[in-house]
C-alpha positions in Angstrom: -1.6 15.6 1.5 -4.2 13.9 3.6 -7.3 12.5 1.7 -9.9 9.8 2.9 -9.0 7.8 0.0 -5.8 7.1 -1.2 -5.4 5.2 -4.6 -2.1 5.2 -6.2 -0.9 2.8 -9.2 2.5 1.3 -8.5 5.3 0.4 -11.5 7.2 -2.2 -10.1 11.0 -2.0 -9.0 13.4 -4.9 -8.2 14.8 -5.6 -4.5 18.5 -7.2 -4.4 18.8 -9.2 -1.8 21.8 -11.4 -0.2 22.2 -13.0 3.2 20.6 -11.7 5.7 21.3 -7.9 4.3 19.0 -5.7 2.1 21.2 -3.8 -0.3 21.3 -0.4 -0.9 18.3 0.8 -3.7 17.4 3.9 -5.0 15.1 6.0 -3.1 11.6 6.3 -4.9 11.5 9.0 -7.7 8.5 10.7 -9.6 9.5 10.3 -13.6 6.5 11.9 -15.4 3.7 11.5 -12.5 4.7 8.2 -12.2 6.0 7.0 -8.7 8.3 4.3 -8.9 8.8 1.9 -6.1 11.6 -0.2 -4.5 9.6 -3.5 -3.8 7.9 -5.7 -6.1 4.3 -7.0 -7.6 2.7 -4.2 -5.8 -0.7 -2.7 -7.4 -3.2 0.1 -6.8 -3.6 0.8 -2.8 -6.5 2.0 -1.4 -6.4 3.2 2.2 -9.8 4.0 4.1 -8.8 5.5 7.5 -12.8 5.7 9.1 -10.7 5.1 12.2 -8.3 7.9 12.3 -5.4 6.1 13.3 -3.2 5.8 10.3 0.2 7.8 9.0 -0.6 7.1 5.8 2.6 8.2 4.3 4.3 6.2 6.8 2.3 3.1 6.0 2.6 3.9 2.2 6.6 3.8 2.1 6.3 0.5 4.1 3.9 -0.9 1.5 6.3 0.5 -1.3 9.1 -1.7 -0.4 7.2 -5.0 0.0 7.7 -8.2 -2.4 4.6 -9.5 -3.1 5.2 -13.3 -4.9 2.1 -11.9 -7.7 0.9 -8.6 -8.7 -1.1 -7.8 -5.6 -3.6 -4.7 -4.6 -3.7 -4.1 -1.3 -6.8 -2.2 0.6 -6.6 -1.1 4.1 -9.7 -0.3 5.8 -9.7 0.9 9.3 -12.9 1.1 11.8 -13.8 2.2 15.2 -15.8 -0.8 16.6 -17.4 -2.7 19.8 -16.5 -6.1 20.9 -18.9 -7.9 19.8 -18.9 -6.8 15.8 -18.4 -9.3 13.1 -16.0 -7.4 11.2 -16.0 -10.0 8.3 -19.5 -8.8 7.8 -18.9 -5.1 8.8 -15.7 -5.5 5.9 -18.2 -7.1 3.4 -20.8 -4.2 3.9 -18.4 -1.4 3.5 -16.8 -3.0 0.4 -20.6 -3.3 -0.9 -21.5 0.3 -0.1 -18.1 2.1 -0.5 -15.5 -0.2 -2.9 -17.7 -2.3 -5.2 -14.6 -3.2 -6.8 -13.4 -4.9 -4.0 -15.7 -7.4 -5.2 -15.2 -9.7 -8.1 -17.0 -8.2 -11.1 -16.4 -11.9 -13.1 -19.9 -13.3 -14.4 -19.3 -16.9 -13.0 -18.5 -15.7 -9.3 -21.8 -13.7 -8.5 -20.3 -11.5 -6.7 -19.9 -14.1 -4.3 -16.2 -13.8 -4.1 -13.1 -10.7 -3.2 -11.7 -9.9 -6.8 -9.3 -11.4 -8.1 -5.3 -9.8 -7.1 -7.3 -8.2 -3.8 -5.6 -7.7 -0.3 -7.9 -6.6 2.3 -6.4 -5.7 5.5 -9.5 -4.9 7.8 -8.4 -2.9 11.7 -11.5 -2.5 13.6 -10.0 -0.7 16.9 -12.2 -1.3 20.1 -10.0 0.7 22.5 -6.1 1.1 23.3 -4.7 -1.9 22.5 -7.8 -4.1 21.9 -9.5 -4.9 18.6 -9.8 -7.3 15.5 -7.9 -7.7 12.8 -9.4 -9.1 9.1 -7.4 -10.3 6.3 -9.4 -10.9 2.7 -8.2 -12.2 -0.2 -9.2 -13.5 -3.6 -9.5 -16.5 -4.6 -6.4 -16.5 -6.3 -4.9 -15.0 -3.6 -5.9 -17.4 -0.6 -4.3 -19.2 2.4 -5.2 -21.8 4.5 -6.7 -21.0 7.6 -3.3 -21.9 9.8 -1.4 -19.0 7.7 -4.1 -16.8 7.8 -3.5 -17.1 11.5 0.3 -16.4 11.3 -0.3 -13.2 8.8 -2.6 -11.9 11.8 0.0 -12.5 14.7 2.6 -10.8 13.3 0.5 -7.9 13.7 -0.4 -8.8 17.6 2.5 -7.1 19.5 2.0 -3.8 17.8 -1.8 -3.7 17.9 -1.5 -4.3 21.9 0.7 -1.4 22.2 -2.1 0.5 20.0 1.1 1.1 17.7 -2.0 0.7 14.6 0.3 1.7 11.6 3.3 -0.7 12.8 0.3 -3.3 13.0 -1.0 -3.3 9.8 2.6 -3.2 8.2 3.4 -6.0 10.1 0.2 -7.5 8.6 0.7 -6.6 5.4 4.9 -7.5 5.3 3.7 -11.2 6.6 0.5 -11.6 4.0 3.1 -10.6 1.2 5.6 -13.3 2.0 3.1 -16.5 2.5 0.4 -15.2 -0.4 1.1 -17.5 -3.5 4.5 -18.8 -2.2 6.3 -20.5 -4.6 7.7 -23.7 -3.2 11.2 -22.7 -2.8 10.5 -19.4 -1.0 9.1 -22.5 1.8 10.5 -21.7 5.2 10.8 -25.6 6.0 12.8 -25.6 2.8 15.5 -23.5 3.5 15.8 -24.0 7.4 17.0 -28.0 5.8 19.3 -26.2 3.2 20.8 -23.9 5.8 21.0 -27.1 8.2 23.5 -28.7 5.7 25.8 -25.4 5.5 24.0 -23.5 2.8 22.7 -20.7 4.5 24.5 -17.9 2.8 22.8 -16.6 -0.2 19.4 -18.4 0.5 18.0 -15.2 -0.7 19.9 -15.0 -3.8 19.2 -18.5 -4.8 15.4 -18.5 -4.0 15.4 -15.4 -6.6 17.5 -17.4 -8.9 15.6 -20.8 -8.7 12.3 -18.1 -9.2 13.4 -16.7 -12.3 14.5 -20.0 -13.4 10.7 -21.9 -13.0 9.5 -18.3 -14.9 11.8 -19.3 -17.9 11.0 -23.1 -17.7 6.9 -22.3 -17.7 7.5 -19.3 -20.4 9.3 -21.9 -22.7 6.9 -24.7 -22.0 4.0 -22.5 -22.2 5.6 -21.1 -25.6 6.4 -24.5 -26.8 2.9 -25.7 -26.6 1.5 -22.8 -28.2 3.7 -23.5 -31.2 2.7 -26.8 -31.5 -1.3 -26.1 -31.8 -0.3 -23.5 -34.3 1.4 -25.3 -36.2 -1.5 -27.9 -36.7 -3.8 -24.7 -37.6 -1.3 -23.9 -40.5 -0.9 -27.5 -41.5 -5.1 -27.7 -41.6 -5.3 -24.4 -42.9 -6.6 -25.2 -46.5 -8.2 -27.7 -45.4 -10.3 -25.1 -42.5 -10.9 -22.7 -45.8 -12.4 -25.2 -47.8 -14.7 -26.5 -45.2 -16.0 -23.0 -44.1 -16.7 -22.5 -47.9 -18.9 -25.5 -47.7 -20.8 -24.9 -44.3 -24.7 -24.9 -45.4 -26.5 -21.9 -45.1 -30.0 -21.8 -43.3 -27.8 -24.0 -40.4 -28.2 -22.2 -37.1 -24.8 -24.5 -36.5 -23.1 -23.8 -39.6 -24.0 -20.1 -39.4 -22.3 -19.6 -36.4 -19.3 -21.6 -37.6 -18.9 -19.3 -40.7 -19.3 -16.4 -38.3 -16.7 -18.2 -36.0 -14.2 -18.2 -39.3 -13.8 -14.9 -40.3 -12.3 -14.0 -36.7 -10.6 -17.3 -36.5 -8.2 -15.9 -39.4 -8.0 -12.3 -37.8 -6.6 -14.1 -34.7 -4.8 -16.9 -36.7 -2.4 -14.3 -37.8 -2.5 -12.4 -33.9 -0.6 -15.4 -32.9 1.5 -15.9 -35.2 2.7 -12.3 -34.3 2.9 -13.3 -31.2 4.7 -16.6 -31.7 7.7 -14.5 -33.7 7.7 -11.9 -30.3 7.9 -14.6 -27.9 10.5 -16.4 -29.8 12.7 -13.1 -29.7 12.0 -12.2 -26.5 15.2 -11.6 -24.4 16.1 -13.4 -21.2 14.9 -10.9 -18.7 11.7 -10.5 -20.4 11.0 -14.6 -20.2 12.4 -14.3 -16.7 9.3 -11.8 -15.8 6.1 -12.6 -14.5 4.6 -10.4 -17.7 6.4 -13.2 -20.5 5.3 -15.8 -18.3 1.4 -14.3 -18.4 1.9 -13.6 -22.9 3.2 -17.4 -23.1 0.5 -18.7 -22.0 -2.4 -16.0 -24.0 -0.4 -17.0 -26.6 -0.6 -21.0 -26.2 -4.7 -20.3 -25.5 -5.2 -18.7 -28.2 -3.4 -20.9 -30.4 -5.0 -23.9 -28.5 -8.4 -22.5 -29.2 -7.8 -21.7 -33.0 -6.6 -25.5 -33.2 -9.9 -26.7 -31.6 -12.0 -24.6 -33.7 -10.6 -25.7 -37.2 -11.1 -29.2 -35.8 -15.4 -28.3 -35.5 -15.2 -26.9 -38.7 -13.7 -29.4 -40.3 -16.0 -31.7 -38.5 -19.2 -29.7 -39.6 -18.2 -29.8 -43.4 -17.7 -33.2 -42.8 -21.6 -33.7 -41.2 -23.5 -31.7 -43.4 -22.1 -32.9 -46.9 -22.2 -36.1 -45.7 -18.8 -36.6 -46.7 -16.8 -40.1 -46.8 -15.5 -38.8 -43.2 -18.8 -37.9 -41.8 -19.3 -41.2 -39.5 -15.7 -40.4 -38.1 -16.9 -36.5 -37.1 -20.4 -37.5 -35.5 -18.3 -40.1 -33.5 -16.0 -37.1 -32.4 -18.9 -34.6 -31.5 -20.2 -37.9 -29.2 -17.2 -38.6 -27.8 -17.6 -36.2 -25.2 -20.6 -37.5 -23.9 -19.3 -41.3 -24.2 -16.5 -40.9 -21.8 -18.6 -39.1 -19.5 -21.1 -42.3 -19.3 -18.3 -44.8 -19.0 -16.8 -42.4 -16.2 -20.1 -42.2 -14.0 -18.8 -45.5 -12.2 -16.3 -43.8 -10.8 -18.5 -41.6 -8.5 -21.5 -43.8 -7.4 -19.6 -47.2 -7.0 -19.4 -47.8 -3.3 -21.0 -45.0 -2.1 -22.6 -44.4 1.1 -26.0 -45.1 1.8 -27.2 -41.6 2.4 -26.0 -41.5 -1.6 -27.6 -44.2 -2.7 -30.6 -42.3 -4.4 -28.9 -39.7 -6.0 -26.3 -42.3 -7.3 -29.0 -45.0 -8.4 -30.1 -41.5 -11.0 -27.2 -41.3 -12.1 -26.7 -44.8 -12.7 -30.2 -44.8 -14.3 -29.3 -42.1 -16.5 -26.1 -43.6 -17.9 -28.2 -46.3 -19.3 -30.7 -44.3 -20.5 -28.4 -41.6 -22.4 -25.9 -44.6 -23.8 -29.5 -45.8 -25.6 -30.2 -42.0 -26.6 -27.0 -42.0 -28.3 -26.8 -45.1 -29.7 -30.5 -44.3 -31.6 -29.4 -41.0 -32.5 -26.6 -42.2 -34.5 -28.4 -44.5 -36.1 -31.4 -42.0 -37.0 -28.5 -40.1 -38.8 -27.3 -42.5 -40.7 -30.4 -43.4 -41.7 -31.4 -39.5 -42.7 -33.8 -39.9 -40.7 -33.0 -36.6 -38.5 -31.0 -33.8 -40.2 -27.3 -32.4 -38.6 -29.0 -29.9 -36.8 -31.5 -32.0 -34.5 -28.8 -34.7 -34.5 -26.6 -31.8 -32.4 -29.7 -30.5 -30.5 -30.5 -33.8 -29.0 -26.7 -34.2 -28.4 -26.5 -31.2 -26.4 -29.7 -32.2 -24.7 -28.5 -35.7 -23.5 -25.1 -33.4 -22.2 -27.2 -31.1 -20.4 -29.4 -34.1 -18.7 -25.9 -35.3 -17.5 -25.0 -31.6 -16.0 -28.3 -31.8 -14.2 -27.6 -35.2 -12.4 -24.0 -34.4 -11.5 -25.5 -30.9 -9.9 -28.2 -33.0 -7.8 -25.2 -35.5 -7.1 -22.9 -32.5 -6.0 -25.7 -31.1 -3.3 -26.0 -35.3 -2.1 -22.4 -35.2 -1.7 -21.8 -31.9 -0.3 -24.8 -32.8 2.2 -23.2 -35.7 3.1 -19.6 -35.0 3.8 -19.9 -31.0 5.1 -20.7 -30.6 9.0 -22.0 -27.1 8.6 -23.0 -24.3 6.4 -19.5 -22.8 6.1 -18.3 -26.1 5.1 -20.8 -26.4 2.2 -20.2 -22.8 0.9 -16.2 -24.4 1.1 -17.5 -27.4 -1.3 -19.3 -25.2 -2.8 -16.9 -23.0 -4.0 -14.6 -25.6 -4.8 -16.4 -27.3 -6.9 -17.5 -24.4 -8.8 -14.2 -23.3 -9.0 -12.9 -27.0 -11.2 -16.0 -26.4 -13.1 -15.7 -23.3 -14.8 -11.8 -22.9 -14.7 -12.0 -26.2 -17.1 -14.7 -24.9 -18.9 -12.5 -20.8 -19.4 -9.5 -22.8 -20.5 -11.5 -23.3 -23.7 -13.2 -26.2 -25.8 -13.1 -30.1 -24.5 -12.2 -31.4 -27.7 -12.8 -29.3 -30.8 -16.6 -30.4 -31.0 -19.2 -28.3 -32.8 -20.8 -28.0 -29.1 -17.9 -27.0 -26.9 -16.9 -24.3 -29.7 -20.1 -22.7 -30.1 -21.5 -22.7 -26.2 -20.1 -21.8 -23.1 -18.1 -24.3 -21.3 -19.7 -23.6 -17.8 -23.0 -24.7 -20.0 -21.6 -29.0 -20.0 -20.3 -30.9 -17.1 -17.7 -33.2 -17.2 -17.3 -36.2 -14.8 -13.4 -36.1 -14.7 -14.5 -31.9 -13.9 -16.4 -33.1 -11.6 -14.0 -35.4 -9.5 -11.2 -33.2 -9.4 -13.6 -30.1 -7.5 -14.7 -32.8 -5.1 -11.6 -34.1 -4.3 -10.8 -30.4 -4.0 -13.4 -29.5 -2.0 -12.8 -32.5 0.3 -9.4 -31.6 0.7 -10.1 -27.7 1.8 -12.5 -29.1 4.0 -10.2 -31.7 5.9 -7.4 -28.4 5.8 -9.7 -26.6 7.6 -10.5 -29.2 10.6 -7.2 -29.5 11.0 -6.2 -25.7 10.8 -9.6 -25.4 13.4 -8.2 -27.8 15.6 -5.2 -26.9 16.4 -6.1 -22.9 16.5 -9.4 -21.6 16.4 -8.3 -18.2 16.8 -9.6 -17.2 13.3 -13.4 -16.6 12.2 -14.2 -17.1 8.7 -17.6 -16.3 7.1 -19.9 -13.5 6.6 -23.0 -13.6 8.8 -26.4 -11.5 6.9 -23.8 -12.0 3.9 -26.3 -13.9 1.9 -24.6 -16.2 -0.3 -21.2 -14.5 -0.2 -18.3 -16.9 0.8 -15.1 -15.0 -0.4 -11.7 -16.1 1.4 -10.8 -14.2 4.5 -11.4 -14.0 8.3 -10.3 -12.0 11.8 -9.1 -12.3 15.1 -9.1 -10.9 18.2 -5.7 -9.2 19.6 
């Protein structure tokens, strides 16, 4: 049946493979509406033929029997075009108008980035045999600009010989092999292992050593989890009694109380989940699914443990109890090792820094009186819990502030052009709130009760700049030794998602 738009949700199947040889599967069977497929990881597709030069059912059964390393959806989009079109920009502007979804719908990314799980294979046909070819992915989907390159070439001889669907298939077969390639599935890997006489059943070992590193993370993931509940149960009383005791008129301790009622609902959601996880069978801890509930589970359980800890803490503060000094020097904390960290990003910097690093500098001293004073105040009773933690969060956000102007100072300095920036950019971004969605610092009243995108942290900080550095450097280097691939969106505004084309 021949539609414009083709959207299909896959179930997952399982390939057997052994040296050199594809085994025999099962053919594809409807049960109940449901197609199942032969390959594996492989989500909704969406195929937009503008172009007219797709078999779709061809391309279909080809995408049906593709291993994809994570659960991947894959969108084809096809275009007649003119030589000089930018079709990451023509890809972006259709995906705007026509496939919103294309585009991640996560607060923190803007819309600035492809979802997440996204394929985009982008065919803009110029004329028999010539045109461009686009690949787009998500962010945690991406390659480096080298493989990129490879996933387009194996597309090259077909596109010349305008054989379009045995193109993109190509495309598609290749992007499915490098995307999120665990290290054993490495080429350079097993070309040395087959060089010392173990060639036959590479296959079957790489599936074997994969289902063995799911098992590992599942029971490490599981393990972990079980620990932080574990400390929940232990503090358990202890948590009940301190909500009981939370003031009320607190903006703080009204939060907090609100924070307990569903910290109990979900305190005894994990422990369901603990005794599932612990009777899980071996395929199931083998699968990318137990491997995805192991770690919810160790999360949620993580967060729970955190939360007690700022209730416990707030009890503590607010009936000025014999451990009160002990819990305002934990809700600091935070903030402390963030001052005595600042050294390591403005010591021996470059001139062009100097400014932006003698603020920094300025500000350590500054916010290591603040905090000093405000601990005194409170001891004194001088300033009540509540303005002790406003004026805490305050001096935290001043600190955010300066490490944003030091990020633009250091982005400025190191990037060569705009695409480079938007590359910092991103990375940094990316350290930022991925520490701040894996929950709480340390169990402070702060962390619990705001957003973890709201608070910087310098050891945040230097990991998405030494990341950002590091895609930068991959980048000249992948541009140097190819420059067949162009990357960024021109008229895209601020939009920097992972992706680029080439000419065949």
């Amino acid at each position: 049946m021949a539609r414009s738009n083709l959207s299909r949700r896959v179930v997952s199947g399982v390939a057997v493979l052994s040296f050199g040889l594809l085994n025999v599967v099962a053919p594809a069977q409807a049960v109940s509406g449901v197609q199942i497929h032969a390959g594996e990881n492989l989500g909704e597709v969406s195929i937009e033929d503008t172009a007219g030069v797709i078999n779709r059912d061809r391309l279909m059964d080809a995408l049906d029997e593709l291993d994809f390393n994570e659960p991947t959806n894959v969108a084809v989009y096809t275009r007649d075009g003119e030589y000089s079109d930018d079709i990451n920009t023509k890809t972006l502007e259709f995906a705007r108008k026509s496939h919103p979804e294309w585009i991640s719908a996560k607060a923190e990314d803007y819309g600035d980035y492809w979802a997440d799980g996204l394929l985009i294979i982008t065919l803009s046909v110029e004329g028999s045999g010539d045109g461009q070819i686009g690949t787009y992915f998500g962010e945690d989907r991406k390659v480096t600009t080298s493989q990129m390159e490879s996933i387009h070439e194996a597309g090259y001889d077909d596109f010349n010989l305008s054989r379009w669907t045995d193109g993109v298939i190509a495309v598609a077969d290749k992007a499915s092999a490098i995307m999120n390639r665990p290290w054993y599935k490495s080429p350079a890997l097993w070309w040395t292992v087959a060089a010392g006489g173990g060639g036959t059943g590479i296959v079957l070992i790489s599936s074997a050593a994969m289902r063995s590193s799911r098992r590992n993370n599942f029971a490490q993931e599981l393990q972990s989890g079980t620990e932080h509940l574990t400390n929940v149960t232990m503090d358990l009383d202890e948590t009940e009694i301190a909500a009981k005791t939370l003031p009320t008129g607190s903006t703080h301790a009204a939060e907090l109380e609100r924070r307990f009622a569903d910290f109990m609902s979900k305190y005894r959601e994990s422990f369901d989940s603990q005794a599932k996880l612990e009777a899980a069978e071996k395929k199931y801890r083998s699968s990318s699914r137990g491997v995805d509930a192991a770690k919810k589970f160790k999360t949620d359980a993580q967060n729970l443990d955190l939360t007690d800890d700022a209730i416990i803490a707030a009890a503590a503060l607010y009936t000025r109890s014999a451990s009160w000094e002990d819990a305002w020097r934990a809700q600091t904390k935070p903030l402390a090792d963030d001052l005595a960290q600042i050294s390591t990003l403005i010591d021996g910097v470059d001139p062009e820094l100097m400014g932006s690093a003698a603020a920094l500098a300025s500000y350590r001293e500054t916010a290591t009186q603040s905090l000093e004073s405000l601990g005194t105040q409170l001891k004194a009773e001088q300033i009540d819990v509540d303005a002790a933690l406003d004026e805490l969060s305050d001096l935290r956000r001043g600190l955010t502030e300066r490490l944003d102007e030091f990020a633009k100072a250091q982005i400025e300095a190191y990037a060569e052009n705009e695409d480079e920036k938007e590359e910092m950019r991103r990375e940094m971004e990316r350290s930022r709130y991925s520490t701040a969605s894996q929950g709480p610092r340390g169990g402070t009243i702060l962390d619990v009760l705001n957003p973890g995108s709201l608070y910087w942290s310098v050891g945040s900080y230097n990991a998405g700049y030494t990341a950002g550095t590091n895609s930068v450097d991959q980048s000249r280097e992948s541009s140097s030794s190819s420059g067949s691939v162009s990357t960024g969106y021109s008229g895209g505004g601020s939009f920097s998602g992972s992706g680029g084309s080439s000419r065949f």
